[in-house]
C-alpha positions as CSV (number, residue, x, y, z in Angstrom):
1,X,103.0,70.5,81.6
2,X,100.1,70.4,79.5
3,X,97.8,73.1,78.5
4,X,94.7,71.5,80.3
5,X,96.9,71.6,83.2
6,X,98.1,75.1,83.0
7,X,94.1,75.8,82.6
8,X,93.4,74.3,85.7
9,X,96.4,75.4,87.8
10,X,95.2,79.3,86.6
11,X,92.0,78.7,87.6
12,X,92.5,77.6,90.8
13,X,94.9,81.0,91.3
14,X,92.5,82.8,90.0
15,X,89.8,80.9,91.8
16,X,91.9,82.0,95.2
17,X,93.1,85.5,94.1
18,X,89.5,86.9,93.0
19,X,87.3,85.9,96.0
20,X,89.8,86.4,98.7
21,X,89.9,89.9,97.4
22,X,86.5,90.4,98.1
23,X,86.5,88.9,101.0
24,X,89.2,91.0,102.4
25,X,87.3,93.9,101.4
26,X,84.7,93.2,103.0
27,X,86.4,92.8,106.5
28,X,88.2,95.9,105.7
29,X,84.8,97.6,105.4
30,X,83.1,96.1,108.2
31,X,85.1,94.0,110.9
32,X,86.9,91.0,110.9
33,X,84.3,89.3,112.4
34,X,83.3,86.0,110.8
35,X,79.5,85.6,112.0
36,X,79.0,89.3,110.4
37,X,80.0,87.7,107.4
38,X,77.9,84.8,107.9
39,X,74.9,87.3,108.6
40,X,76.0,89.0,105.4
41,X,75.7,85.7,103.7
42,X,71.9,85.5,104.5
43,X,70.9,88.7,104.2
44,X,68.0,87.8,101.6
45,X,67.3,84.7,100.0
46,X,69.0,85.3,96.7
47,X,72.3,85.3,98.8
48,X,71.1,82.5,101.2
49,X,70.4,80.5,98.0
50,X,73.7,80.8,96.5
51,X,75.4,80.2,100.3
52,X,73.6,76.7,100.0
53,X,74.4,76.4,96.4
54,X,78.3,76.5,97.0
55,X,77.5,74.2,100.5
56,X,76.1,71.7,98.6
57,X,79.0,72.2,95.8
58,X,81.6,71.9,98.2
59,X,79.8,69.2,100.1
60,X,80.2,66.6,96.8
61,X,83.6,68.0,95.9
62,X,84.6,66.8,99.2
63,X,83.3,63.4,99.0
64,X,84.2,63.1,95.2
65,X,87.8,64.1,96.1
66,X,88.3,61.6,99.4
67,X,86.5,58.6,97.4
68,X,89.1,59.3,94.2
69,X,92.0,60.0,96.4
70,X,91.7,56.6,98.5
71,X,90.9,54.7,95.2
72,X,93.7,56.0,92.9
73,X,96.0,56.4,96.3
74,X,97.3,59.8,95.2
75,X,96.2,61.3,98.4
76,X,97.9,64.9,97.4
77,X,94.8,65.5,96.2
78,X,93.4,65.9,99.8
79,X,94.6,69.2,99.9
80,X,92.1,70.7,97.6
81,X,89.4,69.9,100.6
82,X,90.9,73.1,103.0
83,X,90.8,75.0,100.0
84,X,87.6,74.7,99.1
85,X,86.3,75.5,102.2
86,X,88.8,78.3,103.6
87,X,88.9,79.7,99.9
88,X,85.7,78.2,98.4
89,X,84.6,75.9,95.3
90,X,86.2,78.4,93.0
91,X,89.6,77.4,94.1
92,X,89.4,73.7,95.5
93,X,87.5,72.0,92.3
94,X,90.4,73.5,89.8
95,X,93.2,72.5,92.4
96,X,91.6,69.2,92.4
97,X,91.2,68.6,88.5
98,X,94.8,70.5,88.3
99,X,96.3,67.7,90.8
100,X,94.5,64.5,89.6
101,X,95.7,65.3,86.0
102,X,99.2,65.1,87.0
103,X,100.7,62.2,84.4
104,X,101.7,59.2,87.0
């Protein structure tokens, strides 16, 4: 494996490991309730700003990865679309870039 690869495939742990920590927190601290969360989200408009920020990411990460994945036909790259948005961008873009670089 190369060491762009092992850069990406940390990333994407890390990317998984670090917000889902946070996350977890978070419910531990106030409910497991999802809409909370999303009320947390948008609580003022710095946070609303980066909610839409990491929509919008996730959004062309989404389309990038289906267009490359239909066009190369390596469709294991698919799977980096439930992690970005079950885990976030953080996660899902590295998992991508660590999955497309796989030598053929």
């Amino acid at each position: 494996m190369t060491p762009l690869r092992l850069i990406f495939l940390a990333l994407a742990i890390w990317g998984a490991i670090h917000p889902m920590y946070w996350f977890v927190t978070w419910f531990q601290e106030n409910g497991w309730s999802i809409m909370a969360m999303v009320d947390a989200w948008h609580v003022n408009a710095a946070t609303s700003g980066l909610v839409w920020d990491l929509t919008i990411a996730a959004i062309a990460l989404t389309v990038f990865v289906i267009a490359e994945c239909i066009s190369r036909k390596r469709y294991i790259g698919l799977v980096a679309i439930p992690a970005t948005f079950c885990i976030g961008v953080s996660c899902g873009l590295p998992l991508y870039l660590f999955l497309r670089s796989k030598p053929d």
